[in-house]
C-alpha positions as a Markdown table, in Angstrom:
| # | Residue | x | y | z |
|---|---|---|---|---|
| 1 | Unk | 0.0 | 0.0 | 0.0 |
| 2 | Unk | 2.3 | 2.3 | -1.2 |
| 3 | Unk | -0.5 | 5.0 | -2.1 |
| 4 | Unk | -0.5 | 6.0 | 1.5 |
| 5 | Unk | 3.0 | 7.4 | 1.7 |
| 6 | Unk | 2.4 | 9.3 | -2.0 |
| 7 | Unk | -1.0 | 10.3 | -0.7 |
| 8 | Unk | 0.8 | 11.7 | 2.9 |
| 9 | Unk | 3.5 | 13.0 | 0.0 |
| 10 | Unk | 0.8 | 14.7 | -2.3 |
| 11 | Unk | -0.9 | 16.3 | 0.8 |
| 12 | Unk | 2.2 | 17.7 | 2.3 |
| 13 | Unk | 3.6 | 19.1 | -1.0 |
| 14 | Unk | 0.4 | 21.3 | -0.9 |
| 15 | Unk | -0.3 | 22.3 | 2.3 |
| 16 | Unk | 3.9 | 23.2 | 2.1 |
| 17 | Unk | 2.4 | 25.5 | -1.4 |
| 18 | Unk | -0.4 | 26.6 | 0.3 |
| 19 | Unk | 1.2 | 28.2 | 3.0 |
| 20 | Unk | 4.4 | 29.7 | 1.3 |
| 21 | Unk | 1.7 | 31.4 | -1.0 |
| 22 | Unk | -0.3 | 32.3 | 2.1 |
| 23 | Unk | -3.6 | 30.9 | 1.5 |
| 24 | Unk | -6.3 | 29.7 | 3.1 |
| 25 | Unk | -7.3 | 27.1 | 2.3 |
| 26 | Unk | -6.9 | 24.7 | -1.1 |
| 27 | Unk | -9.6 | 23.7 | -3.5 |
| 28 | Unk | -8.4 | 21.5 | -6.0 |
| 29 | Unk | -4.6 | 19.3 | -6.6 |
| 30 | Unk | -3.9 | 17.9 | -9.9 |
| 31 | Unk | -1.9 | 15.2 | -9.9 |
| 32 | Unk | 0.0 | 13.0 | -13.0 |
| 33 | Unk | 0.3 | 9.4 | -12.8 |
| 34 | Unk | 1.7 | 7.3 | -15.2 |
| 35 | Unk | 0.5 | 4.7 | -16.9 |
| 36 | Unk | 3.3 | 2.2 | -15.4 |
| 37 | Unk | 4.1 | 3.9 | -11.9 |
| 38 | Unk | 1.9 | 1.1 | -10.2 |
| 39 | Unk | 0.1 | 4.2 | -8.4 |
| 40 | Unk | -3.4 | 3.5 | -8.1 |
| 41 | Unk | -5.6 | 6.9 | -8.5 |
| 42 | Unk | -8.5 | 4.9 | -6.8 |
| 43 | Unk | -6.7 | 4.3 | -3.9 |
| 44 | Unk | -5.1 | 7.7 | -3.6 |
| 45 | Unk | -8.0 | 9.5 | -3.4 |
| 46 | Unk | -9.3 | 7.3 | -1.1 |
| 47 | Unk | -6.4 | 8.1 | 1.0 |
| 48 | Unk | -6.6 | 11.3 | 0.5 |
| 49 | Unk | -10.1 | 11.9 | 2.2 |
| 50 | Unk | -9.0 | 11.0 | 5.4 |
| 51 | Unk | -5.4 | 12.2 | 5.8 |
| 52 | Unk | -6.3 | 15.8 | 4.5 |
| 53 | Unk | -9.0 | 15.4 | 7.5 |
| 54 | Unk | -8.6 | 18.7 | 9.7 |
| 55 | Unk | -6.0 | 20.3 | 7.2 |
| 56 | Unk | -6.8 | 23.6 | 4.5 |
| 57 | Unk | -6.8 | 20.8 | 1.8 |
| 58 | Unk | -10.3 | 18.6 | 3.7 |
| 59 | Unk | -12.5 | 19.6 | 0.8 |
| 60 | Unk | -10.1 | 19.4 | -2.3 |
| 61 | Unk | -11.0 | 17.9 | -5.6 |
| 62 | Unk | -8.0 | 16.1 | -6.8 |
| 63 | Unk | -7.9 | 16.0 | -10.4 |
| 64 | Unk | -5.8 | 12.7 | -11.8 |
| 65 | Unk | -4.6 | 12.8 | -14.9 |
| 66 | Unk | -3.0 | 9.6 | -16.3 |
| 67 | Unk | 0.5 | 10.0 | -18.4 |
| 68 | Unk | 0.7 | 7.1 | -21.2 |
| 69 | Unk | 3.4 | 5.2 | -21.6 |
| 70 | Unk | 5.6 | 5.6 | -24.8 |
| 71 | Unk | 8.4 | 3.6 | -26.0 |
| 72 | Unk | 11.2 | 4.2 | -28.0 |
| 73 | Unk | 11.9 | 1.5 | -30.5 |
| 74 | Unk | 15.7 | 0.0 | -30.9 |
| 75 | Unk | 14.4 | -1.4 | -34.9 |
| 76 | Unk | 12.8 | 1.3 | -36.4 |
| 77 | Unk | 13.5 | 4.5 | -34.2 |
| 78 | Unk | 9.4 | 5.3 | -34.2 |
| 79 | Unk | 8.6 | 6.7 | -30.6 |
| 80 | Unk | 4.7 | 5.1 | -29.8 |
| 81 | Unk | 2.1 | 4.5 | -26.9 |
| 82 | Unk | 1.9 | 1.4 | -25.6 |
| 83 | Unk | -1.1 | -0.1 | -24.1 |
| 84 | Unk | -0.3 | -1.7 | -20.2 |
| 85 | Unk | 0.7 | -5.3 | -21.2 |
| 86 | Unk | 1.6 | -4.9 | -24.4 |
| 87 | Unk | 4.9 | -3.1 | -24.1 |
| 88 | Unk | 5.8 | -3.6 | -27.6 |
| 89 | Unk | 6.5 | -0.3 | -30.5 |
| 90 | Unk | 3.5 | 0.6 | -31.8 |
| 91 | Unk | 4.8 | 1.1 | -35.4 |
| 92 | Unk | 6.8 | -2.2 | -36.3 |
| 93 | Unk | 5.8 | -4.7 | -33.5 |
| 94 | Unk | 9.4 | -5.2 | -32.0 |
| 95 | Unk | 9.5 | -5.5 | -28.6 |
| 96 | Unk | 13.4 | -4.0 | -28.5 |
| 97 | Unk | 12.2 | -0.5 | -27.2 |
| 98 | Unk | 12.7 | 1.6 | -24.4 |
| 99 | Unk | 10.8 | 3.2 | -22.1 |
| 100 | Unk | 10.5 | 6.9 | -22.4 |
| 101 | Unk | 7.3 | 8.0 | -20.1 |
| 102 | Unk | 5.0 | 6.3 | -17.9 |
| 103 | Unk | 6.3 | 5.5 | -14.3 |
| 104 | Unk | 6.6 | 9.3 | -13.5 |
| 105 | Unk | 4.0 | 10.6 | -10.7 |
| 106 | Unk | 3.8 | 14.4 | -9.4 |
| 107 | Unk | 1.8 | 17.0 | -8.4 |
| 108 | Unk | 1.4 | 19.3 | -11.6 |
| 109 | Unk | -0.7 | 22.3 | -9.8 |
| 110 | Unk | -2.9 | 23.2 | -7.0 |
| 111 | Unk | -5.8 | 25.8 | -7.2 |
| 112 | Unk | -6.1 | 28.1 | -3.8 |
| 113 | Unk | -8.0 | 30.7 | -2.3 |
């Protein structure tokens, strides 16, 4: 259950915004999860309703956006999006590739008043 130490992580990065841009209170997080970082946005917001219990951030919509994985194929050069199992380029079917996005997870913004 790693989504409970990102969650605590997510929730401190913006209370730690929140403050050093003096407001009072935060209405919305958007957060950018990866296709393959093994974060589960279900589970983080779940989290996230009761560790932001009695903070500025208690009522905040988190918006979760999910990054695609893409690949960089070894064969052919093509840079594609692969689907979650199928980690395999896109353009030639070689499964020589590299991964260039996906496993990456951050908070991109937060929204306060």
């Amino acid at each position: 259950m790693h989504e409970l130490a990102i969650t605590e992580s997510i929730l401190r990065i913006a209370l730690e915004a929140a403050k050093e841009n003096q407001a009072k209170k935060v209405l919305e997080i958007r957060i950018r999860i990866g296709a393959y970082s093994g974060v589960v946005p279900q589970y983080i917001q779940e989290y996230f309703n009761i560790v932001s219990q009695g903070s500025i951030a208690e009522k905040a919509r988190l918006s979760i956006e999910t990054i695609p994985a893409r690949v960089e194929c070894a064969a052919c050069g093509e840079i594609t999006e692969v689907q979650r199992f199928r980690i395999k380029c896109g353009a030639c079917g070689s499964t020589d590739v590299k991964l260039l996005s996906g496993r990456e997870y951050y908070v991109d913004s937060l929204e306060v008043e």
